[in-house]
Rosetta silent file (secondary structure, phi, psi, omega in degrees, C-alpha in Angstrom):
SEQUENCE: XXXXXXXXXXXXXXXXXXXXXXXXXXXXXXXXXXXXXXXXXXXXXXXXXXXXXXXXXXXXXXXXXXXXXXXXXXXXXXXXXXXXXXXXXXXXXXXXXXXXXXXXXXXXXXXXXXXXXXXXXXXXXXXXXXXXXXXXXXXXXXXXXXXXXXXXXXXXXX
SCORE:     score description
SCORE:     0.000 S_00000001
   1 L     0.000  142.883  146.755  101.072   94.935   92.892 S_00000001
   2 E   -26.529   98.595  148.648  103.178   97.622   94.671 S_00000001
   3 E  -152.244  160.147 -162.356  101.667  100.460   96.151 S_00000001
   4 E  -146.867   97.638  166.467  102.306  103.360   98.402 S_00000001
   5 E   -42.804  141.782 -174.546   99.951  106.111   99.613 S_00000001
   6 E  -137.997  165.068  166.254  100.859  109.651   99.750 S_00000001
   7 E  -125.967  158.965 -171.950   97.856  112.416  101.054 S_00000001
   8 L   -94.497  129.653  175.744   97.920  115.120   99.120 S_00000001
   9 L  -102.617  139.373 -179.452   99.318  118.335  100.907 S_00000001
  10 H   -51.916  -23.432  159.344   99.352  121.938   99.604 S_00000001
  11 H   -71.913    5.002  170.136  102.539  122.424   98.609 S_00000001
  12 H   -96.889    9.050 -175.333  101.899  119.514   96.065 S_00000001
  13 L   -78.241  170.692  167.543   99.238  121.775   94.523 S_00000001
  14 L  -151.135  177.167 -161.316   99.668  124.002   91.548 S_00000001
  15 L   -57.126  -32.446 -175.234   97.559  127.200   90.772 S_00000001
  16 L   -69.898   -6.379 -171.501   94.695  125.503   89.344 S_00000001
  17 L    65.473   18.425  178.839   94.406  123.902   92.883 S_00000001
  18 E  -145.631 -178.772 -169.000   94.698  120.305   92.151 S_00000001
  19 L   -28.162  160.793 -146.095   97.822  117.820   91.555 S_00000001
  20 L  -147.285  129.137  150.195  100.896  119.841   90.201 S_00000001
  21 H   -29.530  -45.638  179.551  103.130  117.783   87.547 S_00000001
  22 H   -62.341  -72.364 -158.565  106.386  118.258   89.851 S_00000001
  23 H   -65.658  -40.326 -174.472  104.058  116.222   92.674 S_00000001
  24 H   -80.097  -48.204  175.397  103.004  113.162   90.312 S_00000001
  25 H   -48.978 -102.232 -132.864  107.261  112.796   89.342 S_00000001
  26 H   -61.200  -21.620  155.733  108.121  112.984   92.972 S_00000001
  27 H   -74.520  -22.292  153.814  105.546  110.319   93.799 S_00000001
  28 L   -81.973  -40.835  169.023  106.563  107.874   91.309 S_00000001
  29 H   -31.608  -47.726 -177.942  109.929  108.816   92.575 S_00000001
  30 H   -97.534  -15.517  166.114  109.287  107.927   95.788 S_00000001
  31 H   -99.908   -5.789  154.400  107.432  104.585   95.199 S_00000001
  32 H   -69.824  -74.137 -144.480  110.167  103.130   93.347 S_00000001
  33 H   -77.296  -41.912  136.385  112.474  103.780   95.623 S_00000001
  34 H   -17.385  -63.482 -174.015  110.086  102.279   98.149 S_00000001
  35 H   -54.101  -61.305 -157.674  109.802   99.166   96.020 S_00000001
  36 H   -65.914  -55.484  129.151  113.325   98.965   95.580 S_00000001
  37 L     1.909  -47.016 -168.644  113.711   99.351   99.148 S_00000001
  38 L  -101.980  -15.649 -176.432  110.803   96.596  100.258 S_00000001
  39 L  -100.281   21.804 -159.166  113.188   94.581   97.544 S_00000001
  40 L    50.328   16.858  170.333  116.416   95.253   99.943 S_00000001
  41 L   -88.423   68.285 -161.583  118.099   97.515   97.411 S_00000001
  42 L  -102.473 -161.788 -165.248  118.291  100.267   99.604 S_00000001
  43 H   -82.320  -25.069 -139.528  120.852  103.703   98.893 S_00000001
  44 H   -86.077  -62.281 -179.324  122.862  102.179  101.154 S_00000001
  45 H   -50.287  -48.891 -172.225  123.315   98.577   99.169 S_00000001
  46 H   -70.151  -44.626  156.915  123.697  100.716   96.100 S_00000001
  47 H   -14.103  -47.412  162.693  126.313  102.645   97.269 S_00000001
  48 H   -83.579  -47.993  152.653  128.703   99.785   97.949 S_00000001
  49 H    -6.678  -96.114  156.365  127.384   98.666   94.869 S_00000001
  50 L   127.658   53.569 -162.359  128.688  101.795   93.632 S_00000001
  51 E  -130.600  144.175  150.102  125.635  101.582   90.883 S_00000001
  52 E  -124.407  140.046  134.335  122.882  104.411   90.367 S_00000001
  53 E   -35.055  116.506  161.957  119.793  104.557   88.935 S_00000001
  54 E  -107.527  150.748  158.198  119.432  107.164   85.699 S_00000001
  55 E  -109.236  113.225 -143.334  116.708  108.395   84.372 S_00000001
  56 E   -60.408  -81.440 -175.507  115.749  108.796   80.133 S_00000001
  57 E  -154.139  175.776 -163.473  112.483  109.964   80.531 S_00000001
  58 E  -152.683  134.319  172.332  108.857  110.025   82.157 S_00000001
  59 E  -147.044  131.635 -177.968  105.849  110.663   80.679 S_00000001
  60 E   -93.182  167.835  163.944  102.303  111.228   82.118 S_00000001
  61 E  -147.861  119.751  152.891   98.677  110.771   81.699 S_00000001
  62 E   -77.571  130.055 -165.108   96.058  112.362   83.196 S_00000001
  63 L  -109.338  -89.363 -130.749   92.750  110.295   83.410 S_00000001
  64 L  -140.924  145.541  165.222   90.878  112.633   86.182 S_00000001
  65 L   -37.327  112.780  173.067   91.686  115.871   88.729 S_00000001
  66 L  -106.988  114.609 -174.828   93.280  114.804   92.171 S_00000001
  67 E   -92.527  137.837 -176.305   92.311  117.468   94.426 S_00000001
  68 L   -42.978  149.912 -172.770   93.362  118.820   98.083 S_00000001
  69 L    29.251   48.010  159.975   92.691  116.214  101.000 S_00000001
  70 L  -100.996  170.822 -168.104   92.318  113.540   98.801 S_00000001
  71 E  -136.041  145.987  162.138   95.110  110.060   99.466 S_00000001
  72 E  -114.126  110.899  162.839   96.906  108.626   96.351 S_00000001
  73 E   -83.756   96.689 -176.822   97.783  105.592   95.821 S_00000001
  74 E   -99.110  113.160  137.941  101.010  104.814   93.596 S_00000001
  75 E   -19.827  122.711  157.530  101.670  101.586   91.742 S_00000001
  76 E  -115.865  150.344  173.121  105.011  100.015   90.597 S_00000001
  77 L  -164.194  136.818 -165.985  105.266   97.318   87.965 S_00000001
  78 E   -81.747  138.733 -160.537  108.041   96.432   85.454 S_00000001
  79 E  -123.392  -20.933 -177.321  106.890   97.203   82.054 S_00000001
  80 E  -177.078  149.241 -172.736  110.468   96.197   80.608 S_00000001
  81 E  -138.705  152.487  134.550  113.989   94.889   81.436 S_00000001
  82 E   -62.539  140.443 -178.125  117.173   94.214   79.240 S_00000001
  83 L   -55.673  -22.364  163.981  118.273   90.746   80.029 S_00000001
  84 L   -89.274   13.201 -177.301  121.233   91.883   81.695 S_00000001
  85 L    45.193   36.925  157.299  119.037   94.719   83.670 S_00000001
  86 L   -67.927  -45.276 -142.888  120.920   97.700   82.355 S_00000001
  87 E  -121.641  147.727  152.163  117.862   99.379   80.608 S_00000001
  88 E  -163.847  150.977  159.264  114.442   99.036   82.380 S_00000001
  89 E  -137.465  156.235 -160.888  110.938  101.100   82.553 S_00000001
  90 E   -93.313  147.308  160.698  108.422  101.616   85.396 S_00000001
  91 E  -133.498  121.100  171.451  104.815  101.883   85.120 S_00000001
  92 E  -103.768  169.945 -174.268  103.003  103.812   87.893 S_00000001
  93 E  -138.516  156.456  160.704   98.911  103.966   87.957 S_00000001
  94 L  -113.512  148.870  133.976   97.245  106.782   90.612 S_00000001
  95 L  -117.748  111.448 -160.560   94.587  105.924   92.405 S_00000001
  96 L   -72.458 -174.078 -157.601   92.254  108.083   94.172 S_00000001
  97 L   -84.562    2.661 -171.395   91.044  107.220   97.264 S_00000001
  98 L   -85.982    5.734 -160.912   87.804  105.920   95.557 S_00000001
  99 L    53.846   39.786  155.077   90.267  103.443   93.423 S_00000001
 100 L   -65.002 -174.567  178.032   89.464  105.129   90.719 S_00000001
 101 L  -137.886  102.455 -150.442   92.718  105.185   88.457 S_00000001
 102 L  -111.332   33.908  156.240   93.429  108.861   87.773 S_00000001
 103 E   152.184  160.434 -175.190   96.657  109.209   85.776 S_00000001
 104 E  -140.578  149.002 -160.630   99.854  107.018   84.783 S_00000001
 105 E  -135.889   83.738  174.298  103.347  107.432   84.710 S_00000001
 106 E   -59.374   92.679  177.481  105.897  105.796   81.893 S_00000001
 107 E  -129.732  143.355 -172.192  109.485  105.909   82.820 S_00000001
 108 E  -139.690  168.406 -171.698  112.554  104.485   81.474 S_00000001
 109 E   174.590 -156.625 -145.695  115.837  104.604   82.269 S_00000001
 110 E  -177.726  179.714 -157.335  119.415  102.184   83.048 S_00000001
 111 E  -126.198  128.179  169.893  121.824  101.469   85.807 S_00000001
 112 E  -157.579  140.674 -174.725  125.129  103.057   85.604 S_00000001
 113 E   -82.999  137.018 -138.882  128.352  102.738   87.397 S_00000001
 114 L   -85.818  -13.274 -178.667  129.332  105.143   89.691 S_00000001
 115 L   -93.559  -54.955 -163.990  133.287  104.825   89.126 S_00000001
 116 L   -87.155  -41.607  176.752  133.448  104.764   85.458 S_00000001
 117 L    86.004   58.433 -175.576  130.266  106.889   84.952 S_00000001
 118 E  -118.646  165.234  167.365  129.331  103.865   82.408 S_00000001
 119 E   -73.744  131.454  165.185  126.206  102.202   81.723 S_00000001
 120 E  -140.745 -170.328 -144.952  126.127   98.998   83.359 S_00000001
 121 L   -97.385 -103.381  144.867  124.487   95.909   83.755 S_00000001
 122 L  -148.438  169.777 -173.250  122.722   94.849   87.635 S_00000001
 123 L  -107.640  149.905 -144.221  124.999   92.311   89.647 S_00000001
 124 H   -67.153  -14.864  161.908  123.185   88.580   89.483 S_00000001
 125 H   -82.392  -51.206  169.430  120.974   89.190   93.126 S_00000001
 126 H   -49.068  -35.416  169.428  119.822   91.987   92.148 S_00000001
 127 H   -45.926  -46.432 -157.096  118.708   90.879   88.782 S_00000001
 128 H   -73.217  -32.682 -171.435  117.073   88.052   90.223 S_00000001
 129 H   -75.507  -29.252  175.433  114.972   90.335   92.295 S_00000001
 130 H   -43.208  -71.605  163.957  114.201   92.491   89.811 S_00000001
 131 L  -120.978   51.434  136.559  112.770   89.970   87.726 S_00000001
 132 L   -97.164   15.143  178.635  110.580   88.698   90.018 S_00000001
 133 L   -85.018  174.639 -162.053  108.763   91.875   90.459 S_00000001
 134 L   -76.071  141.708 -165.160  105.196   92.410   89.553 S_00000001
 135 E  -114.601  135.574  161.887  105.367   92.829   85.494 S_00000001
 136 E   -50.242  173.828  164.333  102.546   94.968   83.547 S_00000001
 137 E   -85.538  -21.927  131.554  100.797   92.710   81.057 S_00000001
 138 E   -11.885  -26.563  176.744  102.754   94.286   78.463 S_00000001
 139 E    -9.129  136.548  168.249  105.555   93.179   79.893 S_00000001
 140 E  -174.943  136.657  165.767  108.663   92.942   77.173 S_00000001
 141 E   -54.371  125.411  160.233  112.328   92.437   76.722 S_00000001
 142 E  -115.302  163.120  145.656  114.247   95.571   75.635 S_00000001
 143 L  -145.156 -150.355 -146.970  117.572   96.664   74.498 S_00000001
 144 H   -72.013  -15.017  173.860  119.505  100.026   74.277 S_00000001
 145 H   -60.810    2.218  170.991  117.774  100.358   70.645 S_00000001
 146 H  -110.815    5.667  155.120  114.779  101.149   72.567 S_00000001
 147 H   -63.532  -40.812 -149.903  116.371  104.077   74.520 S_00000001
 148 H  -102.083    9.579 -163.417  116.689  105.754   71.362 S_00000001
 149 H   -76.720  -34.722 -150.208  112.675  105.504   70.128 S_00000001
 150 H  -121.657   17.862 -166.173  112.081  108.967   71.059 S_00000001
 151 L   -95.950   95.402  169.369  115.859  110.494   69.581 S_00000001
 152 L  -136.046  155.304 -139.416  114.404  111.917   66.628 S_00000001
 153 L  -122.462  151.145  163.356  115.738  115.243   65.153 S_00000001
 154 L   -87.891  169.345 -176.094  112.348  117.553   63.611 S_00000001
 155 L  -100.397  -24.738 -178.775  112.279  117.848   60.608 S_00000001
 156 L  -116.849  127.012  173.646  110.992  122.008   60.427 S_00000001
 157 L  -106.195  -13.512 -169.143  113.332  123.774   62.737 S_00000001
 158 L   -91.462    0.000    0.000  112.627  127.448   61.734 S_00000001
């Protein structure tokens, strides 16, 4: 498994004095982009690439309180790919410094090219690396119908 320590600093705080929502995002944020990185996909590669990362959505869970001058540990692991690695979502875990596991972080999101401003697929090295990375157990092929799981209009609007 992936992971990459952060200590927690005061501006990552939020009035209540412990981890701030904005500060759990920007830490999964930053250990993909590690990962991807440790996997030689760096901004640089994508760039000629002329490919970005988008993101759908994110969603948290809070297990337990992470508190000033406490260390975090974040987890990456592929929870789902399309076969052609347009669509994919991340699973981060926290971990305090006691390895307890103190909240998780669900994100999904696609590849899209930077010229057309299209969704597109990953070019065949990257793919490969991709899926060799560490997989939840959960693991499971998706495709773009499972972008759309959470496009649901309410039903009482008033």
């Amino acid at each position: 498994m992936f992971l990459k320590e952060f200590e927690i600093r005061w501006n990552d705080l939020d009035a209540n004095r412990h981890l701030a929502n904005i500060s759990y995002l920007s830490f999964a944020g930053e250990t993909r982009m590690a990962f991807m990185q440790k996997l030689g996909i760096s901004h640089t590669n994508l760039l000629k690439l002329s490919i970005g990362p988008v993101v759908f959505n994110e969603r948290l869970f809070y297990f337990k309180e992470v508190l000033p001058d406490d260390k975090i540990r974040v987890s990456f692991e592929l929870a789902a790919m399309s076969k052609e690695g347009t669509f994919f979502e991340f699973e981060h875990n926290y971990f305090n410094s006691s390895g307890e596991n103190v909240a998780r972080c669900e994100m999904m999101g696609a590849w899209m090219d930077l010229k057309t401003r299209k969704l597109t697929g990953l070019p065949e090295p990257m793919l490969d690396k991709f899926q060799k990375a560490v997989k939840t157990d959960s693991y499971r092929t998706i495709t773009s119908e499972d972008t759309r799981r959470w496009n649901q209009t309410p039903k009482n609007l008033s």
